[in-house]
N, C-alpha and C positions, 0 to 999 in steps of 0.2 A: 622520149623513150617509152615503150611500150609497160607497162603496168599491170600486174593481174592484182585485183584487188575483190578482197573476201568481205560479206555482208555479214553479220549475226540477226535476223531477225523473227518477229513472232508477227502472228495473224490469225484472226478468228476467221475460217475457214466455209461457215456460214453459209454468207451470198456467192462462194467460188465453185466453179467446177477442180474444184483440184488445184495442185500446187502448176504441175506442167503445162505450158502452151499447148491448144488445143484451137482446130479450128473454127471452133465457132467463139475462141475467145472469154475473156470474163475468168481468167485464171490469176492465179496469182502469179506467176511468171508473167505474166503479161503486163499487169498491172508496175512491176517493178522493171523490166525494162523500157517500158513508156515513161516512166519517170528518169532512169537515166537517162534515155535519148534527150529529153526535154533539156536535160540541167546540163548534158556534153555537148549535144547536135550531134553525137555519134548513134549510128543503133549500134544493137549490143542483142549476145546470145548469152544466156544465163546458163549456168550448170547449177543444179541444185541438187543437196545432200540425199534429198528423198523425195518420193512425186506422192505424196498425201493425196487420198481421194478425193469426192466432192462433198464437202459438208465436213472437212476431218480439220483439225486447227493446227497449229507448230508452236511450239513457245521457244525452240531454241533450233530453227531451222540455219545452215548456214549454205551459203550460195557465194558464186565467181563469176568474175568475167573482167575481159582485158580492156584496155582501154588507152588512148595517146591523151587523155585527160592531166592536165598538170593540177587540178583540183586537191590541196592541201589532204590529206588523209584523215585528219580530226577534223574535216567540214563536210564531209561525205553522208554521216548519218541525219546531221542536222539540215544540211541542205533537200535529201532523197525526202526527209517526215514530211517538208511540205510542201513536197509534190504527188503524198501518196496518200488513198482513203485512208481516213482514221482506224479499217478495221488492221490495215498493215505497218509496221511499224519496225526501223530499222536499228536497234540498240548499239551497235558498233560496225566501225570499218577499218582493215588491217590491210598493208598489203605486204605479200605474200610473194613465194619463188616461182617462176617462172610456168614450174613442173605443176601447181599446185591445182589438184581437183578435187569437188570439193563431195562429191560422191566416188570416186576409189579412194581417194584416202581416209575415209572415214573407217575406224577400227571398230565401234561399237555404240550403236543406235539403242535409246530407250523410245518407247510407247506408254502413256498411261491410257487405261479406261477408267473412265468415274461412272459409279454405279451411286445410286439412290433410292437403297431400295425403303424411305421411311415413307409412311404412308398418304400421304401426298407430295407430289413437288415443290420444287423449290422455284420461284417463278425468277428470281434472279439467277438460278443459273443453269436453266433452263437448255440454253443453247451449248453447254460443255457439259455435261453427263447425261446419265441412263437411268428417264424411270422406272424403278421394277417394283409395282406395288405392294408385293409380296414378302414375307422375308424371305432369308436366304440361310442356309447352311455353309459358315464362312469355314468352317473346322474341317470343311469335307472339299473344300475350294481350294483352301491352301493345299491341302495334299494331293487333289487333284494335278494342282500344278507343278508339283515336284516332279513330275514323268515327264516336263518338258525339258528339261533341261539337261544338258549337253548337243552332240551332235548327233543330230536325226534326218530323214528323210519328211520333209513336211507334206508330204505332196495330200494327206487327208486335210492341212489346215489353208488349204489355198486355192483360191479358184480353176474354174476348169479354164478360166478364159488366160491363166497364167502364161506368158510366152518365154517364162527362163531353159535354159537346157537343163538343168536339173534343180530337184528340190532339197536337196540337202542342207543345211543350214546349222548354228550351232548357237542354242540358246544360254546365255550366261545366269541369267535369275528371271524366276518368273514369282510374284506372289503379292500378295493381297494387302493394303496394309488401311486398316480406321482411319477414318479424320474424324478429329473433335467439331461437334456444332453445336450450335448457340442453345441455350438452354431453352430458351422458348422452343425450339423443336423436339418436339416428341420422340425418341427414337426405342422406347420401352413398348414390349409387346402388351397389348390388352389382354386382360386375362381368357377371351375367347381364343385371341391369337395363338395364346399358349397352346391350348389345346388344340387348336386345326395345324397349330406349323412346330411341333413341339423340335426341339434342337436349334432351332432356328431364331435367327437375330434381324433386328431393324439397323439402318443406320448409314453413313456416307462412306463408299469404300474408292480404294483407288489401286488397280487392278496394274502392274507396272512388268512389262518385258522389256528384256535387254539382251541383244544377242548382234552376231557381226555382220548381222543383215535380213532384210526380211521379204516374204512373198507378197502377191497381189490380194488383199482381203486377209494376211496370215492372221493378225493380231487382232481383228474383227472375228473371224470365223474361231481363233480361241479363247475369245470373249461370249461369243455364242455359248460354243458347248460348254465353258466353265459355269455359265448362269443355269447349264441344267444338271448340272452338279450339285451346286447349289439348292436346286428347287426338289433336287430327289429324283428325277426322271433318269441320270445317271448315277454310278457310283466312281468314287476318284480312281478305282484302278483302269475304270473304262479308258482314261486317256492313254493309256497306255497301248490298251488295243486298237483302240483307234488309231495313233501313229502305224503302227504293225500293219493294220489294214491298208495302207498307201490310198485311199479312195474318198473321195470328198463326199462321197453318201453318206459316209459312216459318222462325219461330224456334224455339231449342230449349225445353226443357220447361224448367215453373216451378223452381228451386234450393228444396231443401228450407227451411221458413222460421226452423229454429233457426240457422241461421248469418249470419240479419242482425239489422244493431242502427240502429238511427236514432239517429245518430253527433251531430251537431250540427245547431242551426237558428241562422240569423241575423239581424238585424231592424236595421234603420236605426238610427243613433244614440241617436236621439227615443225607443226603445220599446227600447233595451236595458233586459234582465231583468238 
């Protein structure tokens, strides 16, 4: 009997061109259906909740695909881990209704950016957020981000290379929130800093949208212009104009893509993983 069975997994996104197959390969879809073929002798098409860029992570990515596998259900995660690099890793397997996709039925997607703006890096975590040497204006970040939210036309926060029929989209919460770190790190301004960055804060931040779906570059490109919010180059009612504007000139540049993670996805009761 034919089987659609659902992944839950994470992966550091790193050494990948992105989550989707692609023909030159070295994705992470790739990587996890060469591992089932391996463990079924079936190949296998993957649907996945969201196609992460290249260098972007998932920590709660969920993925489908059918299979005439008789392979026990609670052996599926532990069997995939070691046939897959270390950077991907699959924490559960459900199986699921027939109908079940695992990108339309997903109701509501988060994204984190980690920002770090203390005054040197963090060399362990390096490969998941964003140095920003400087400090930041966090008071003027949050409210910046409040103009995102609801239903808007995103077509300023998203690439020109975008191929959707329209930009529309509907943000549920956008905002900023501290992480505590370790005392040995500094995140108090030197008393020069005060004066060259006055209003302004050090420290580890994690930058989190959530909405019912999202553009090519969207959460990147409003991670850009929120850091010039930030830095004082804009002010927080700019976001506002900016959406108005429909024009991708008018936003700031894409955020480097090692410092987002495709945080969670969630799915109606019926199609919890």
């Amino acid at each position: 009997m034919r089987r659609n069975i659902c992944l839950v997994i994470s992966y550091d996104g790193t050494d990948y061109f992105g989550f989707q197959s692609q023909p030159g390969g070295n994705t992470v879809q790739d990587k996890l259906e060469e591992a089932v073929r391996i463990l079924t002798g079936e190949p296998h098409h993957m649907l996945g909740a969201g196609r992460t860029d290249a260098g972007v992570h998932a920590r709660g990515m969920f993925v489908n695909f059918h299979t005439d596998s008789t392979i026990p259900i609670d052996r599926w995660a532990v069997a995939l881990n070691t046939r897959l690099p270390e950077d991907i890793v699959v924490h559960s397997a459900r199986e699921m209704p027939d109908e079940f996709n695992a990108r339309r039925h997903a109701v509501r997607k988060t994204y984190r950016y980690a920002i770090n703006c203390c005054k040197f890096p963090d060399p362990f975590r390096r490969r998941f957020e964003f140095h920003h040497p400087t400090p930041l204006n966090v008071g003027a970040m949050q409210a910046g981000l409040q103009h995102l939210i609801g239903e808007h036309d995103f077509t300023s926060f998203t690439s020109p290379l975008s191929t959707k029929p329209h930009h529309v989209r509907t943000v549920y919460e956008a905002r900023l929130e501290s992480v505590a770190l370790p005392d040995d790190i500094p995140t108090l301004l030197e008393e020069r800093d005060r004066i060259r960055f006055p209003g302004k804060t050090r420290g580890l931040f994690h930058l989190y949208v959530s909405g019912n779906g999202f553009l090519y570059n969207m959460v990147r490109i409003i991670a850009g212009t929120i850091l010039q919010v930030g830095e004082g180059k804009r002010q927080p009612d700019d976001m506002a104009a900016i959406l108005a504007a429909r024009s991708r000139a008018k936003a700031g540049p894409t955020a480097m893509a090692h410092g987002l993670t495709l945080w969670k996805i969630e799915y109606d009761e019926k199609y919890t993983c």
